[in-house]
VEXGUBA-308371 format. One record per atom (N, C-alpha, C): residue in three letters; atom name; x negated, z, y. Coordinates in pm, 1 decimal, decimal comma. Each point is the difference from the previous one (the first is absolute). Layout:
<rs>
+------+------+----------+----------+----------+
! code ! site !       xx !       zz !       yy !
+------+------+----------+----------+----------+
!  ALA !   CA !        X !        Z !        Y !
...
+------+------+----------+----------+----------+
</rs>
This chain:
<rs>
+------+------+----------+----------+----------+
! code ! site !       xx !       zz !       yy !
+------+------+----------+----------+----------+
!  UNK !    N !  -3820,4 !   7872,9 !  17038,5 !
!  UNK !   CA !    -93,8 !    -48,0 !     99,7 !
!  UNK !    C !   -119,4 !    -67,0 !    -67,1 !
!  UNK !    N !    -55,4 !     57,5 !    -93,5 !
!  UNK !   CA !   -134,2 !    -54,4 !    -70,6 !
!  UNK !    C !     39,1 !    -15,8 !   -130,4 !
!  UNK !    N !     96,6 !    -18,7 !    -67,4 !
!  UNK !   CA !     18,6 !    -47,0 !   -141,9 !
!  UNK !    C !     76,0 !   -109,8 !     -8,3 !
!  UNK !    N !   -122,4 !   -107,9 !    -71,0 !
!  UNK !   CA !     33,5 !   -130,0 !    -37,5 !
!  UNK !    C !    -45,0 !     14,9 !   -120,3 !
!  UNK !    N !     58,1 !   -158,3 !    -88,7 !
!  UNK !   CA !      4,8 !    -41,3 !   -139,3 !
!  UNK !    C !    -35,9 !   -124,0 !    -21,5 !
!  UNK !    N !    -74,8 !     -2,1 !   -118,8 !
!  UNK !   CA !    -61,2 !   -124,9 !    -45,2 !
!  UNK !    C !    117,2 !   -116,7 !    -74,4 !
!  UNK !    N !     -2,8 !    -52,2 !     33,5 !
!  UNK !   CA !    114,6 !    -98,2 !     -1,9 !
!  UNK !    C !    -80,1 !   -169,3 !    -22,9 !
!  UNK !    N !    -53,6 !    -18,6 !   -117,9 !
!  UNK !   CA !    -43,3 !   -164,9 !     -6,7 !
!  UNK !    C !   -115,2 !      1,6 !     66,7 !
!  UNK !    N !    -80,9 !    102,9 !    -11,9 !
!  UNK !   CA !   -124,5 !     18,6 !     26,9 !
!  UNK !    C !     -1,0 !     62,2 !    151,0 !
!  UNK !    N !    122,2 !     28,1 !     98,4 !
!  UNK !   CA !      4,6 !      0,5 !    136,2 !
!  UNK !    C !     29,1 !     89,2 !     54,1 !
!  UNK !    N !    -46,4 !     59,2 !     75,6 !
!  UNK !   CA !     61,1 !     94,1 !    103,2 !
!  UNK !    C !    115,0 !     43,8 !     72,3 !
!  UNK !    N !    156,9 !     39,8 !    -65,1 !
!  UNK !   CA !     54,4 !      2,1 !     35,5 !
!  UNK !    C !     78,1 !    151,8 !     75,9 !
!  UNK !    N !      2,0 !      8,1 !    123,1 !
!  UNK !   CA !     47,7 !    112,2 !      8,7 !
!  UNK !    C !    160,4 !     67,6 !    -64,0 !
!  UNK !    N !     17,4 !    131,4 !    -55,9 !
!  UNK !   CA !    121,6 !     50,0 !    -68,9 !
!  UNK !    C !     72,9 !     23,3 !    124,1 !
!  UNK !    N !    121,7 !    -56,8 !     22,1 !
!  UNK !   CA !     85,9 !     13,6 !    106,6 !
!  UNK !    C !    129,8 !     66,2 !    -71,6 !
!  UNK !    N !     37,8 !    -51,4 !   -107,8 !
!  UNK !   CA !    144,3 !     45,8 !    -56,2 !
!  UNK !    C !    -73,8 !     16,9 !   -186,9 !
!  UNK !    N !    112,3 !     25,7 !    -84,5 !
!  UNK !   CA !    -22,9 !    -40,9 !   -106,9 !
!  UNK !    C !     37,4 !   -116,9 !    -69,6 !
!  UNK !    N !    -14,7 !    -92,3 !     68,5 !
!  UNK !   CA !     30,6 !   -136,0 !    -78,3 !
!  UNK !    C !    -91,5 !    -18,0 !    -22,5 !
!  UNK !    N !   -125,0 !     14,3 !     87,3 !
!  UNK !   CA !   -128,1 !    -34,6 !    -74,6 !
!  UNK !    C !    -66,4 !     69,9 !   -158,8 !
!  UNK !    N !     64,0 !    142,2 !     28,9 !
!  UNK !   CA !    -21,0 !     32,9 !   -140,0 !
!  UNK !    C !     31,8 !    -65,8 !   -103,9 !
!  UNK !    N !    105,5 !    -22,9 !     67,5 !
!  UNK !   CA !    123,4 !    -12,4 !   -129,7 !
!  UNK !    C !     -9,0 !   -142,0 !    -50,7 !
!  UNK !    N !    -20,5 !   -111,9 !     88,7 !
!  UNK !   CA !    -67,2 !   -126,2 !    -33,7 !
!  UNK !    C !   -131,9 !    -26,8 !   -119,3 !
!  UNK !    N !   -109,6 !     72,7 !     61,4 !
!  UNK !   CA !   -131,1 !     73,1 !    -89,5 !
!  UNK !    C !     -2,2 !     -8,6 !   -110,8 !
!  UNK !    N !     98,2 !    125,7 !     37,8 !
!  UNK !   CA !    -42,7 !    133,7 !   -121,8 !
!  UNK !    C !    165,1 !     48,9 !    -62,7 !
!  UNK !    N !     77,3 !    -88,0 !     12,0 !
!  UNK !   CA !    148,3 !     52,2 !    -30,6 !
!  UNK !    C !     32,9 !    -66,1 !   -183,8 !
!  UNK !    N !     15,3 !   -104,8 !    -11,0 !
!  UNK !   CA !     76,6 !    -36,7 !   -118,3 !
!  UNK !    C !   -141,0 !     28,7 !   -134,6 !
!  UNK !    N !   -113,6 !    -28,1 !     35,1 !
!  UNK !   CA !   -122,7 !    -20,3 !   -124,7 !
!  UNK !    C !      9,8 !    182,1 !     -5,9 !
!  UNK !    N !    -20,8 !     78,1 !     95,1 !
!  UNK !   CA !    -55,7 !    153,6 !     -8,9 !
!  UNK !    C !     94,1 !     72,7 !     30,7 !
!  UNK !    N !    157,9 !    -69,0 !     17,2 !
!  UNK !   CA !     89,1 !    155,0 !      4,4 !
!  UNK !    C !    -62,5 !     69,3 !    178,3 !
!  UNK !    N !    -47,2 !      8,6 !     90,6 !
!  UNK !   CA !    -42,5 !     41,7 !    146,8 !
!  UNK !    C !     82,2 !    -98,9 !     71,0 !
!  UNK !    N !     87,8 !     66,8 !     50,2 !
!  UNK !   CA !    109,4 !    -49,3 !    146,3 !
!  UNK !    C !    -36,1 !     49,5 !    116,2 !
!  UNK !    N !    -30,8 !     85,5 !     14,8 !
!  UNK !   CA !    -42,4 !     66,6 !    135,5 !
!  UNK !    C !   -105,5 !    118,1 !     10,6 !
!  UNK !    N !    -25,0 !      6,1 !    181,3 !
!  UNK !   CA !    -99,9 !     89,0 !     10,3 !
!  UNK !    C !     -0,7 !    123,1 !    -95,5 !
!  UNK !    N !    118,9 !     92,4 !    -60,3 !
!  UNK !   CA !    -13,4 !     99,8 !    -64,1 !
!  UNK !    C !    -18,8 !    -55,2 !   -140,3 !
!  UNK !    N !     53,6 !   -110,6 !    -60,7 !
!  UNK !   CA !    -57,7 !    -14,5 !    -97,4 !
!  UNK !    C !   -130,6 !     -6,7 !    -50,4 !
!  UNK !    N !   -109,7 !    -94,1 !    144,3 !
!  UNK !   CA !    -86,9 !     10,1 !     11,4 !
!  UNK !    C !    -98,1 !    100,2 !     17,2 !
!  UNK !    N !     39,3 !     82,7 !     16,2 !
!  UNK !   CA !    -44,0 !    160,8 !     38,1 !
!  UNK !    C !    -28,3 !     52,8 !   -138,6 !
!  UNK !    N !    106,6 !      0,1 !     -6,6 !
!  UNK !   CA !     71,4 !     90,6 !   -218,0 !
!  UNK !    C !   -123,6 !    -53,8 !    -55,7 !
!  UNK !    N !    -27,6 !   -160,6 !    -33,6 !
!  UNK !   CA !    -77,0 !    -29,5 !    -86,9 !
!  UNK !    C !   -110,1 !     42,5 !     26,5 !
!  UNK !    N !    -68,8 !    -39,6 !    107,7 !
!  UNK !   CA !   -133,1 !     80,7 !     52,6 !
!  UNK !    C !    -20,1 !    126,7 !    -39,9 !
!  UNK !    N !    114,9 !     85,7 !     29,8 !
!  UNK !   CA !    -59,0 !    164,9 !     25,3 !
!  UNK !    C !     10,6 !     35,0 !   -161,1 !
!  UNK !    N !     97,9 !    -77,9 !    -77,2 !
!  UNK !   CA !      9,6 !     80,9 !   -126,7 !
!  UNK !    C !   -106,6 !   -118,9 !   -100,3 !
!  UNK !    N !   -117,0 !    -80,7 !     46,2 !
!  UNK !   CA !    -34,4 !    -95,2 !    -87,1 !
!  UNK !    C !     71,2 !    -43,6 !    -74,3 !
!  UNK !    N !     98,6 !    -96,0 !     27,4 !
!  UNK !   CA !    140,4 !    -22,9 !   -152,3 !
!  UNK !    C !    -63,1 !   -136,0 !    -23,0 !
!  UNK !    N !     89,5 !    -93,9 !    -69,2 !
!  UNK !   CA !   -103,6 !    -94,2 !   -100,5 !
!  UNK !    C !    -44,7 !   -128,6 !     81,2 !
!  UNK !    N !     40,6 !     10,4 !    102,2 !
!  UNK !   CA !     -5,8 !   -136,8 !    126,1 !
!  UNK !    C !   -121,4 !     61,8 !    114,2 !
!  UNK !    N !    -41,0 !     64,7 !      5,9 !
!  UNK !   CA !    -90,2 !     85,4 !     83,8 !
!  UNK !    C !   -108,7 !    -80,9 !     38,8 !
!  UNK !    N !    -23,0 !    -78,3 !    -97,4 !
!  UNK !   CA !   -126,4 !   -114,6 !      7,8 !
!  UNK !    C !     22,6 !   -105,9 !    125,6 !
!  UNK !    N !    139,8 !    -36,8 !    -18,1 !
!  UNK !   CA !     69,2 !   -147,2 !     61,6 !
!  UNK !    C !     11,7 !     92,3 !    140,5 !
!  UNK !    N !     62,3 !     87,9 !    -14,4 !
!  UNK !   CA !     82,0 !    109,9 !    115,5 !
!  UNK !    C !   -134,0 !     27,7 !     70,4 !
!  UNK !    N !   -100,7 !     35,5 !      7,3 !
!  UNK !   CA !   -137,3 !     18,0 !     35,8 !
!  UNK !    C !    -49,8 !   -110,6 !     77,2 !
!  UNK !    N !     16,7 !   -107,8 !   -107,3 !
!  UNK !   CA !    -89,5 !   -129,4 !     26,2 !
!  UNK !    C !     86,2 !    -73,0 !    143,4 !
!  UNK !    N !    157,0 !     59,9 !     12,5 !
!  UNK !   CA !     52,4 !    -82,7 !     64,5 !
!  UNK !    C !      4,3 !     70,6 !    126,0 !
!  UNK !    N !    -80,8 !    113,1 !     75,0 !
!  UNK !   CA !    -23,9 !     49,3 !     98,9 !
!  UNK !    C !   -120,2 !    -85,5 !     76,0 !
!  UNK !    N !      8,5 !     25,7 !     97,4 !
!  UNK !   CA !    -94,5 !    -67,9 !     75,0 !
!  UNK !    C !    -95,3 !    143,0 !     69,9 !
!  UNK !    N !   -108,8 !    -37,5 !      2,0 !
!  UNK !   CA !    -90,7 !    152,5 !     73,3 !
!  UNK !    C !     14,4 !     12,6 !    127,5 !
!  UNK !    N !     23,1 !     57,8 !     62,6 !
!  UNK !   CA !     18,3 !     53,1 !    149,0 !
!  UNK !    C !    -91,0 !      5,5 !     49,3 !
!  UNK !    N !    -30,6 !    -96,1 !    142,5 !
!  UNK !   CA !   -136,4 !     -5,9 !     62,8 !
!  UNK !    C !      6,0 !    109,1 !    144,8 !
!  UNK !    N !    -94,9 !     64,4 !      2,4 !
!  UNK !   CA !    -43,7 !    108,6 !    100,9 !
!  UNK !    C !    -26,3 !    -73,5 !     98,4 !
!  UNK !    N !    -29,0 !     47,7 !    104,2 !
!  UNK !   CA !    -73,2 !     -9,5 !    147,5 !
!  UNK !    C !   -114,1 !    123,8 !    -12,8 !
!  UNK !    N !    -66,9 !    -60,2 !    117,1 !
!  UNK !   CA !    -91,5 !    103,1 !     25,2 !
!  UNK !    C !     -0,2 !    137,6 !     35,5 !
!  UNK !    N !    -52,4 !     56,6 !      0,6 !
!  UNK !   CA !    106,6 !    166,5 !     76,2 !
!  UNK !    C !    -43,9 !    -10,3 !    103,2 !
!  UNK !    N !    113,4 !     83,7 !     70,5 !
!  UNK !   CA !     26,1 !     39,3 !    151,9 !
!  UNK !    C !   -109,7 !    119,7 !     13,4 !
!  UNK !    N !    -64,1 !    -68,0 !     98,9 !
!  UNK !   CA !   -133,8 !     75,0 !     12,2 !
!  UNK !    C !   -109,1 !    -34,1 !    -45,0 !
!  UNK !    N !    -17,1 !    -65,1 !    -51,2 !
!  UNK !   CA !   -110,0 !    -86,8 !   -110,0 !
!  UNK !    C !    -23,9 !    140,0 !   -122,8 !
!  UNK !    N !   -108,8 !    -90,2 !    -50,1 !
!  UNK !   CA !    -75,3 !     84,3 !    -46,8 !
!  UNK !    C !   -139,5 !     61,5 !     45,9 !
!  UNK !    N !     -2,1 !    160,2 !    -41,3 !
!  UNK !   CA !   -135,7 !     48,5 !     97,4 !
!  UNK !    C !   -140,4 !    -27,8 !    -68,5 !
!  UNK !    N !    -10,7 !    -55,9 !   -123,0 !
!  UNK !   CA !   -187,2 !    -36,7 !     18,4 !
!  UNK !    C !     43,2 !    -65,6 !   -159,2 !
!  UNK !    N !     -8,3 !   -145,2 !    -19,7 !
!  UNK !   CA !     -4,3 !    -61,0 !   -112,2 !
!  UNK !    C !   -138,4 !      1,6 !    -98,2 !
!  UNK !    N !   -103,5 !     94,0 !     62,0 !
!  UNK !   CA !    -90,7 !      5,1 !   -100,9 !
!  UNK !    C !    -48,7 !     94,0 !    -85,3 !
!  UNK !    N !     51,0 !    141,8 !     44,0 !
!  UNK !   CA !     16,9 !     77,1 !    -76,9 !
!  UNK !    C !     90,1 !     64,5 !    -75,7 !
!  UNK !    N !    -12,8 !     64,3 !   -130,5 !
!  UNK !   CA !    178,0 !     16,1 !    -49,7 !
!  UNK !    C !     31,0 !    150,7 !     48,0 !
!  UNK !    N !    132,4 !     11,9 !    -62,9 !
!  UNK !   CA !    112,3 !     75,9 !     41,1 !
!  UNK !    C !    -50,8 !    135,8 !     32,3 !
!  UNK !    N !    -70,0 !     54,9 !   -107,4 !
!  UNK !   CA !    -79,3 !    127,2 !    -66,2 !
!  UNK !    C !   -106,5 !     39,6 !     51,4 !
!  UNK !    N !    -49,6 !    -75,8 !     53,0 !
!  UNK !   CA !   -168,5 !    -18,4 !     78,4 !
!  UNK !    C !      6,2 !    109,2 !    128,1 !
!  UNK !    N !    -99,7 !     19,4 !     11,7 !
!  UNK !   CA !    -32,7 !    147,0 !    145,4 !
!  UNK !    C !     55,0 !   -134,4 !    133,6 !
!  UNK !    N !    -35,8 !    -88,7 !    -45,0 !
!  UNK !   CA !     -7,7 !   -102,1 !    191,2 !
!  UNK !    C !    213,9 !    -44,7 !     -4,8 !
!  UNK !    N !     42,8 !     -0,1 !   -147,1 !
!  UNK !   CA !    159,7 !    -33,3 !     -1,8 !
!  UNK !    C !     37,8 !   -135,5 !     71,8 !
!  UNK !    N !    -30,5 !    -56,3 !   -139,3 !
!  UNK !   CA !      7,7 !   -137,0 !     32,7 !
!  UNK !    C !    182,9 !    -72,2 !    -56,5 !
!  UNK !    N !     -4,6 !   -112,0 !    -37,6 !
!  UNK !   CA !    186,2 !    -32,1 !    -40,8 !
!  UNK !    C !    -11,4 !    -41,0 !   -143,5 !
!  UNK !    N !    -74,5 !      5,5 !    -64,9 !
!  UNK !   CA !    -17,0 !    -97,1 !   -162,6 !
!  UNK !    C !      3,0 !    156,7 !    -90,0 !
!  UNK !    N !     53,8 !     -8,0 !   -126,8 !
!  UNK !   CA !     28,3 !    110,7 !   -118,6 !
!  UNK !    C !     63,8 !     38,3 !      5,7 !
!  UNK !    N !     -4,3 !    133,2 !    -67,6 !
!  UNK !   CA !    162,5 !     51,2 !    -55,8 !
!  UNK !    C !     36,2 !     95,6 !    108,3 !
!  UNK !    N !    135,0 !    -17,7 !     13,3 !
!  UNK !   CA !     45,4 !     76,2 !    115,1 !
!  UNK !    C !    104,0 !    134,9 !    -35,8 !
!  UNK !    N !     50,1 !     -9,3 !   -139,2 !
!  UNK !   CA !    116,4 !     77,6 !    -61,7 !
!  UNK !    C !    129,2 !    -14,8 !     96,4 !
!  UNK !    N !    -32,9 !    123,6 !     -1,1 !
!  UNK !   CA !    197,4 !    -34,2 !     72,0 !
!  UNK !    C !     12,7 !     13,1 !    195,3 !
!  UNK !    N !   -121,4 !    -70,8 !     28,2 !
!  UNK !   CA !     -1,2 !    -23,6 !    132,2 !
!  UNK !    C !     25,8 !   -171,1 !     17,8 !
!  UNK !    N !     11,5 !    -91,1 !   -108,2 !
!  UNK !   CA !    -32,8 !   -129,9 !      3,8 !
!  UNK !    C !    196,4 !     -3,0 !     84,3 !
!  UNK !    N !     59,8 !     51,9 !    -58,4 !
!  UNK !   CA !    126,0 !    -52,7 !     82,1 !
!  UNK !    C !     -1,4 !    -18,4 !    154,7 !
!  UNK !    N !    -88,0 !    130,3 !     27,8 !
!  UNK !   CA !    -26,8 !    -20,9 !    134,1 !
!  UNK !    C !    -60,5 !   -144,7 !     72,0 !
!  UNK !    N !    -81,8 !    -92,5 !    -36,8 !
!  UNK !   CA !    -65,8 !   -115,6 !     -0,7 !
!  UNK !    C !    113,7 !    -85,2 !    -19,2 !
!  UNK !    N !     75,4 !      1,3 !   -140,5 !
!  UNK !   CA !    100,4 !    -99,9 !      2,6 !
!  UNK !    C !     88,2 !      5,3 !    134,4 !
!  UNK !    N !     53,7 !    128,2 !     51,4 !
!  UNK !   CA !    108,3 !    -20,5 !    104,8 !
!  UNK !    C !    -99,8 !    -72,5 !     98,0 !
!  UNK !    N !   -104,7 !     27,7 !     77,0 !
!  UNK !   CA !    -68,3 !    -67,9 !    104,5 !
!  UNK !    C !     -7,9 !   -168,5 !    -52,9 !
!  UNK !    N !    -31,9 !    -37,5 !   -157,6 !
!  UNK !   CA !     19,3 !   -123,6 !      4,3 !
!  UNK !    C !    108,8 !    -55,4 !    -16,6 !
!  UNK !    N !    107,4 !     57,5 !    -41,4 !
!  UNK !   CA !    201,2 !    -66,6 !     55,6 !
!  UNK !    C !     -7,5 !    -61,1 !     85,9 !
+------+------+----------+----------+----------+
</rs>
């Protein structure tokens, strides 16, 4: 749904692995999504290219907004800015 690849400077969304495999197949040895995975999770020697050739995943706003953009997270008034630990997933699902 939200993972695309840089492709000639461009935005391309990953539908199958041909796009990998076009990429990132004959120069780096990566044919597909699990190959792509492998290199990432185990840093192997293409990790740079394999990295570079992700595209960042853009958010929406969250469902619900946010409750007071001027104070942070930690603060007595509990505002939406700082560190959240392991409540931030919660924020990501509202912005899916």
């Amino acid at each position: 749904k939200r993972g695309h690849a840089k492709v000639n400077k461009q935005r391309i969304p990953i539908s199958d692995n041909s796009v990998i495999s076009t990429a990132l197949g004959e120069k780096h040895g990566i044919y597909g999504m699990e190959d792509l995975v492998h290199e990432i999770y185990t840093v192997g020697p293409s990790f740079k290219q394999a990295n570079n050739f992700l595209w960042p995943f853009k958010l929406s706003a969250p469902r619900g907004g946010f409750k007071c953009k001027r104070h942070g997270y930690c603060e007595m008034k509990g505002g939406d800015w700082g560190n959240r630990e392991e409540e931030i997933n919660e924020l990501i699902r509202r912005m899916n």
